[in-house]
PDB file as gemmi writes it, atoms N, CA and C in Angstrom:
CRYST1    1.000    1.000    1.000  90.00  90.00  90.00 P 1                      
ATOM      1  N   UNK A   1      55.429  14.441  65.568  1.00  0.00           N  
ATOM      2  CA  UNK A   1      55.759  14.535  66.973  1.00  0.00           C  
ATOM      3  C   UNK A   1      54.786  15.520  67.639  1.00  0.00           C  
ATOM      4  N   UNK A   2      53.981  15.174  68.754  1.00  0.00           N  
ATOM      5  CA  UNK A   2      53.147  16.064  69.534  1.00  0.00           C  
ATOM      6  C   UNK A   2      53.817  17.163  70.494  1.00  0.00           C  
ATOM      7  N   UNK A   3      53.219  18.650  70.410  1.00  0.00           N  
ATOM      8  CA  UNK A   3      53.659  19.558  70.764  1.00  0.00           C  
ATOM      9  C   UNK A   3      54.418  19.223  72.217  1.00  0.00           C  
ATOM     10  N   UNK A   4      55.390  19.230  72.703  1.00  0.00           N  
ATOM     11  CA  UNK A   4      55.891  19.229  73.944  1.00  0.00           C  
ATOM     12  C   UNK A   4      55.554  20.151  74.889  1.00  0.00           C  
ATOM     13  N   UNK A   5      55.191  21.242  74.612  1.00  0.00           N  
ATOM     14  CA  UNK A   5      54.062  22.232  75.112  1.00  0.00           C  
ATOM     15  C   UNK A   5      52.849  22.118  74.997  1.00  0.00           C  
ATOM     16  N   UNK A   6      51.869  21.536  75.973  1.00  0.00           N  
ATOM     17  CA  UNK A   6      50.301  21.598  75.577  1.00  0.00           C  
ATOM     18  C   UNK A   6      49.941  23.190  76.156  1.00  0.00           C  
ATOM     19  N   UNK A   7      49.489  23.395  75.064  1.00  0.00           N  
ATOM     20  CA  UNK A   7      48.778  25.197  75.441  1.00  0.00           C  
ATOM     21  C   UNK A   7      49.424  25.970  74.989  1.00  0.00           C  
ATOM     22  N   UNK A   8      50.411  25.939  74.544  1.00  0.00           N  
ATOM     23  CA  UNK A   8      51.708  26.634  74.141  1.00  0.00           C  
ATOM     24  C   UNK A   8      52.013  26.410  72.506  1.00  0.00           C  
ATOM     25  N   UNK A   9      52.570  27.309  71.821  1.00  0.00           N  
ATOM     26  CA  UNK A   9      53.171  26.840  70.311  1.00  0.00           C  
ATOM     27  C   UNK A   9      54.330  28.100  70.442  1.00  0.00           C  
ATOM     28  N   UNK A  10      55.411  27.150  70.722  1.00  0.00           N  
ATOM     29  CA  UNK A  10      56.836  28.222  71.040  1.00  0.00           C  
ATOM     30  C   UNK A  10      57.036  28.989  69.926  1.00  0.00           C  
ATOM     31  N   UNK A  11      56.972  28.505  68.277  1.00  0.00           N  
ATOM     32  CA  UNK A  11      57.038  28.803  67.376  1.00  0.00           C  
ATOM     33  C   UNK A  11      56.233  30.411  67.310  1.00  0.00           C  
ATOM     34  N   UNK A  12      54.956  30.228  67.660  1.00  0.00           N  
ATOM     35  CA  UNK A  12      54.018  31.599  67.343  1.00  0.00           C  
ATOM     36  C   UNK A  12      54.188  32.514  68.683  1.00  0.00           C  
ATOM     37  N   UNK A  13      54.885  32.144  69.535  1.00  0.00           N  
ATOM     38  CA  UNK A  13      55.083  33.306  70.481  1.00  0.00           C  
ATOM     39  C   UNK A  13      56.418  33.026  70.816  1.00  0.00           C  
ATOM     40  N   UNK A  14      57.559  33.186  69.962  1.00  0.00           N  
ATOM     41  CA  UNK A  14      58.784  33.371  69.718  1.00  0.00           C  
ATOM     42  C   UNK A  14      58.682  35.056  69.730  1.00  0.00           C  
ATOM     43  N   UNK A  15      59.196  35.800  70.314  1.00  0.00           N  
ATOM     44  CA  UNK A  15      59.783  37.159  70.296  1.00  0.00           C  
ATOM     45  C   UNK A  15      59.598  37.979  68.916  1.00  0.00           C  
ATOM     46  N   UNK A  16      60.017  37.775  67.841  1.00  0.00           N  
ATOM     47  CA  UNK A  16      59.988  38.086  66.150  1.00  0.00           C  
ATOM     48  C   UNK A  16      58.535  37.690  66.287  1.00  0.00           C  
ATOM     49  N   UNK A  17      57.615  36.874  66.708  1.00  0.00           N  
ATOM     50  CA  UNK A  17      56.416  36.813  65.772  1.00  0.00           C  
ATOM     51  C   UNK A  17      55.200  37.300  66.824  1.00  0.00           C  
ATOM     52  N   UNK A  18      55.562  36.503  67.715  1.00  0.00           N  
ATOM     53  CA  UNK A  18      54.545  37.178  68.847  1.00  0.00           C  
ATOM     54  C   UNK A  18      53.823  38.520  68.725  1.00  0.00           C  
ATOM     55  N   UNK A  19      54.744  39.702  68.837  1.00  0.00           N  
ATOM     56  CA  UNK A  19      53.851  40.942  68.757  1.00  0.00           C  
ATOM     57  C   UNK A  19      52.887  41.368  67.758  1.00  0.00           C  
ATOM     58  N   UNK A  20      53.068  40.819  66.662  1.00  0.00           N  
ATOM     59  CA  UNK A  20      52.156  40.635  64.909  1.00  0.00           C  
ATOM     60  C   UNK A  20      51.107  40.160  65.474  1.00  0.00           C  
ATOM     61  N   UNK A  21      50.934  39.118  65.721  1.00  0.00           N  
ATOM     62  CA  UNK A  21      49.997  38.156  66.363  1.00  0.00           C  
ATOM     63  C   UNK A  21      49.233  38.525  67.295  1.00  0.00           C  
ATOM     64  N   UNK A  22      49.650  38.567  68.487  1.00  0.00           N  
ATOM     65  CA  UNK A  22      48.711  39.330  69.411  1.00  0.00           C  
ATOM     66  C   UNK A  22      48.158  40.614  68.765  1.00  0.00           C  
ATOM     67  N   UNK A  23      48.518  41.304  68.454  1.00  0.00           N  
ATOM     68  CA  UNK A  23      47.408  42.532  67.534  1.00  0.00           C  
ATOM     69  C   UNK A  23      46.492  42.247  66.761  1.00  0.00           C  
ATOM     70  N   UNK A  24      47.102  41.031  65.794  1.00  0.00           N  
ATOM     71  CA  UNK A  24      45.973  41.186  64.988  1.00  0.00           C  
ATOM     72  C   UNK A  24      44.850  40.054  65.548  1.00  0.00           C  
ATOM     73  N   UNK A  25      45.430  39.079  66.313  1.00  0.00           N  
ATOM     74  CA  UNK A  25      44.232  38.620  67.303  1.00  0.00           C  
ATOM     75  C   UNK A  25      43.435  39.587  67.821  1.00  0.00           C  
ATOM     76  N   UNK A  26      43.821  40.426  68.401  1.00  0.00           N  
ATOM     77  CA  UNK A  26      43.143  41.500  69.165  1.00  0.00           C  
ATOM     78  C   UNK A  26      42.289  42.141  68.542  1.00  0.00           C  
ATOM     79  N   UNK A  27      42.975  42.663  66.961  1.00  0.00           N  
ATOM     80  CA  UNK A  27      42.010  43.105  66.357  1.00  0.00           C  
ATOM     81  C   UNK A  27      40.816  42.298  65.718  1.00  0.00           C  
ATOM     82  N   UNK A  28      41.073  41.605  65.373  1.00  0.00           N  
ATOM     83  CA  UNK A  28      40.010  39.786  64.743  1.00  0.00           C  
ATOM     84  C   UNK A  28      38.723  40.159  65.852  1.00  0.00           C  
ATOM     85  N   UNK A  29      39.533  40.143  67.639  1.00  0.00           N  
ATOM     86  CA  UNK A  29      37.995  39.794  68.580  1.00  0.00           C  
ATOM     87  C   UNK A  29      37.299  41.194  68.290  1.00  0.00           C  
ATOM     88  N   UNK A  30      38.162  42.337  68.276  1.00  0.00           N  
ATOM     89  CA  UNK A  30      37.149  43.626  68.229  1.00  0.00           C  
ATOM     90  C   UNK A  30      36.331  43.409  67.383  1.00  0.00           C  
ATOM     91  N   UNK A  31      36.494  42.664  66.057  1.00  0.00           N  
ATOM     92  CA  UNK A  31      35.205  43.510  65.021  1.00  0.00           C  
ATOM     93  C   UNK A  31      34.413  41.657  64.957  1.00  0.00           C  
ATOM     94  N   UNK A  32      34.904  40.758  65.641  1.00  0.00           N  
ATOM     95  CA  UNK A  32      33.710  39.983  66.048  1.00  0.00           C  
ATOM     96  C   UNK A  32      32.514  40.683  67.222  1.00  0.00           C  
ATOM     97  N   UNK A  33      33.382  41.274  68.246  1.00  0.00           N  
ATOM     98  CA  UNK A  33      32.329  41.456  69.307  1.00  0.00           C  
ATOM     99  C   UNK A  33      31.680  42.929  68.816  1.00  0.00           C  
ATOM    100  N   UNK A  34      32.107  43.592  68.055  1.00  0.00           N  
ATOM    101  CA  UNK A  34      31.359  44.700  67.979  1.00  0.00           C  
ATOM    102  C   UNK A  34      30.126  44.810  67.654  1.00  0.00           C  
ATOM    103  N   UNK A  35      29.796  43.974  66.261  1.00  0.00           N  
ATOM    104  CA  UNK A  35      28.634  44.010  65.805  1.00  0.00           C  
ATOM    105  C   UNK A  35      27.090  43.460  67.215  1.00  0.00           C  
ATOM    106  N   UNK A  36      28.266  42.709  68.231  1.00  0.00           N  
ATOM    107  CA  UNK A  36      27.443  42.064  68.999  1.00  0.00           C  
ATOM    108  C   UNK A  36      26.842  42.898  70.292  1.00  0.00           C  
ATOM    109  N   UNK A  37      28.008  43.730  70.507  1.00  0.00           N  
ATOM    110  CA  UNK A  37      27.995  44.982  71.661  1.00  0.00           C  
ATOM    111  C   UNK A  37      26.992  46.293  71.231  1.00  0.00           C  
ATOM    112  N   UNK A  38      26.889  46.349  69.767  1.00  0.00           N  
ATOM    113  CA  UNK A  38      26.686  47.707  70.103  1.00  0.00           C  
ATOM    114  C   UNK A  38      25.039  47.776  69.725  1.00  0.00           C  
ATOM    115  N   UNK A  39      24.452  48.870  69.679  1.00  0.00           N  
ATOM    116  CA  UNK A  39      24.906  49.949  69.734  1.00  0.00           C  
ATOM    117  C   UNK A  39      25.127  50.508  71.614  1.00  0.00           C  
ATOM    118  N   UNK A  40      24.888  49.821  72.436  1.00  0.00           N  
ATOM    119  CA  UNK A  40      25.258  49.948  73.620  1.00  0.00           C  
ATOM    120  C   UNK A  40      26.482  50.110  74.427  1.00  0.00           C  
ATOM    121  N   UNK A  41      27.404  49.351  73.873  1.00  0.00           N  
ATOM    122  CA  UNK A  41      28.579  49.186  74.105  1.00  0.00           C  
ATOM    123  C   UNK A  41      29.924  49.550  73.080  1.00  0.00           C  
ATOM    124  N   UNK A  42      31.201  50.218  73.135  1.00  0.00           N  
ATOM    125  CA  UNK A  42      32.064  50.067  72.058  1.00  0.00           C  
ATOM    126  C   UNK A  42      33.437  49.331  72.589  1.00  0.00           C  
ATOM    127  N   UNK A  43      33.740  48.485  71.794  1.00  0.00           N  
ATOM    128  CA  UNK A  43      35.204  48.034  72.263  1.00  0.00           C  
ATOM    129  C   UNK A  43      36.158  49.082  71.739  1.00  0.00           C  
ATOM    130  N   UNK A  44      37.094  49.127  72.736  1.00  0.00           N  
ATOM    131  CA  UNK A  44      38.025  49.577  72.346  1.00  0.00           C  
ATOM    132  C   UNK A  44      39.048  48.790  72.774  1.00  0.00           C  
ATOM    133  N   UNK A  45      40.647  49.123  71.925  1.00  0.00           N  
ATOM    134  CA  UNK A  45      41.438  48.804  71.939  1.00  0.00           C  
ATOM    135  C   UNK A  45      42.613  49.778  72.393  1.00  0.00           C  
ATOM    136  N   UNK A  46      43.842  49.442  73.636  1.00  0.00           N  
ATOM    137  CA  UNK A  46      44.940  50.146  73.743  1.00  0.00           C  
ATOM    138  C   UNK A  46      44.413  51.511  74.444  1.00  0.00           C  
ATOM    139  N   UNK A  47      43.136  50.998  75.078  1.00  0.00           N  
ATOM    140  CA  UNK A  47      42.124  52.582  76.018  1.00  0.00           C  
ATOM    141  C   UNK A  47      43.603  52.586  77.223  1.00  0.00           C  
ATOM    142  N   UNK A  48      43.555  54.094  77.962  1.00  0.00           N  
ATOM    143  CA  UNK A  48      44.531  54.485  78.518  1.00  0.00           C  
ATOM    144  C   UNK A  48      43.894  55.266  79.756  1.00  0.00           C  
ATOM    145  N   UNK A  49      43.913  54.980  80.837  1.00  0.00           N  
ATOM    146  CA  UNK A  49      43.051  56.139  81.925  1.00  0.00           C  
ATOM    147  C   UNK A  49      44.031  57.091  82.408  1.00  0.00           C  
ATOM    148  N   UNK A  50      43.430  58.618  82.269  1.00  0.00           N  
ATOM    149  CA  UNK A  50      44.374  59.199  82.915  1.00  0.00           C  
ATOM    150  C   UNK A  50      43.123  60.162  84.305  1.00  0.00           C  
ATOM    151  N   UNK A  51      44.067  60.847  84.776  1.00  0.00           N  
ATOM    152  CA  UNK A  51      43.687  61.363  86.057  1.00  0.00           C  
ATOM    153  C   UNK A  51      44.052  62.661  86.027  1.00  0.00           C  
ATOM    154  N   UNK A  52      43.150  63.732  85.552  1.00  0.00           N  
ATOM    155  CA  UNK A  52      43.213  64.897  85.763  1.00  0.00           C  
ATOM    156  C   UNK A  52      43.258  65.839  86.557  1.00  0.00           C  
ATOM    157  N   UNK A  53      44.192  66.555  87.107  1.00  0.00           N  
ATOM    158  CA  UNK A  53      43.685  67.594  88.161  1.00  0.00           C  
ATOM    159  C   UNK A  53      44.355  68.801  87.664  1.00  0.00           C  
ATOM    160  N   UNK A  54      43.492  70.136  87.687  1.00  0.00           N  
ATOM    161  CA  UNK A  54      43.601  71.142  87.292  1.00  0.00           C  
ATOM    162  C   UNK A  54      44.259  71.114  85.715  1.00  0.00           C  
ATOM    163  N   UNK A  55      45.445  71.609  85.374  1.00  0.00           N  
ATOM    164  CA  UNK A  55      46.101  71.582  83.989  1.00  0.00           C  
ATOM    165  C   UNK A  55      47.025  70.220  84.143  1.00  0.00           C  
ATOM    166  N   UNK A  56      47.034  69.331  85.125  1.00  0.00           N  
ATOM    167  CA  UNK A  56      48.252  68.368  84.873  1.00  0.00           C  
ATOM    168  C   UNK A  56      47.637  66.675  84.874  1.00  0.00           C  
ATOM    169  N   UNK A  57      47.921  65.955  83.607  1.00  0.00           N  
ATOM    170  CA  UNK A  57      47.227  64.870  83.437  1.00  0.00           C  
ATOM    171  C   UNK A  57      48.327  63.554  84.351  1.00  0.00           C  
ATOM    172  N   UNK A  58      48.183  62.433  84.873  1.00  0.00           N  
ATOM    173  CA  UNK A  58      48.406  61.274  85.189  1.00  0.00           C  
ATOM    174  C   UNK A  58      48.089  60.696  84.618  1.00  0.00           C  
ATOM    175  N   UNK A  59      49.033  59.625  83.396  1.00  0.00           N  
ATOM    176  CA  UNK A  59      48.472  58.153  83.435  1.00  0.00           C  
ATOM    177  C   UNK A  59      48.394  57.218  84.800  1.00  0.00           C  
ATOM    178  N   UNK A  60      47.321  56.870  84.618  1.00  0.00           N  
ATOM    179  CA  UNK A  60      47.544  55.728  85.948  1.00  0.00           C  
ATOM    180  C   UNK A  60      47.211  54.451  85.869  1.00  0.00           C  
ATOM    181  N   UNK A  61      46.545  54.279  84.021  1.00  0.00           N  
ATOM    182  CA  UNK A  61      46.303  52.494  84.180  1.00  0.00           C  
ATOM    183  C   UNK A  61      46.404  52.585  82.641  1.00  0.00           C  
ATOM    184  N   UNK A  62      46.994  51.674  82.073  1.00  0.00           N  
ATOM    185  CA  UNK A  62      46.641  50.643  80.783  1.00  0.00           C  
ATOM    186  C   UNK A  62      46.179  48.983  80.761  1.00  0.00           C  
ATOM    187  N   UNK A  63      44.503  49.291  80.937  1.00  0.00           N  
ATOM    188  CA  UNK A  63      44.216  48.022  81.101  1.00  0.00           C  
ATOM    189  C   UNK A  63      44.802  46.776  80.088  1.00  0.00           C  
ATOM    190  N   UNK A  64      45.176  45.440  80.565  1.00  0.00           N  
ATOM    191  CA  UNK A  64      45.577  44.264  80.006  1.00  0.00           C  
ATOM    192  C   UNK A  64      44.802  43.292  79.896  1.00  0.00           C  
ATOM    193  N   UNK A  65      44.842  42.966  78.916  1.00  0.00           N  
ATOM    194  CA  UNK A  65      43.223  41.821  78.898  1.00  0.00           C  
ATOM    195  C   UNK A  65      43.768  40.614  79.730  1.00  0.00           C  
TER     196      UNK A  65                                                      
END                                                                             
């Protein structure tokens, strides 16, 4: 029977499996693109911007791919 979801596999982004998955996808593209980025560039993963002023930090973004 063909997926009733095209683009979709409910099975692998079911709640229980989903979060496994997306990480280690995530991690899989980092150390493909790295060798390709650097030495110019570094990927990172789970980067966090904060906003400093004087002694008191702000998060203010966690980029989302």
């Amino acid at each position: 029977m063909p997926n009733p979801f095209p683009g979709m596999n409910p099975y692998l982004e079911h709640p229980d499996f989903w979060p496994e998955i997306h990480h280690l996808l995530i991690s899989i593209i980092k150390e493909s693109l790295t060798p390709l980025l650097r030495p110019k560039y570094r990927v990172a993963i789970e980067k966090r911007i904060y906003e400093i002023q004087g002694d008191t930090s702000l998060l203010v973004a966690i980029p989302i791919a």
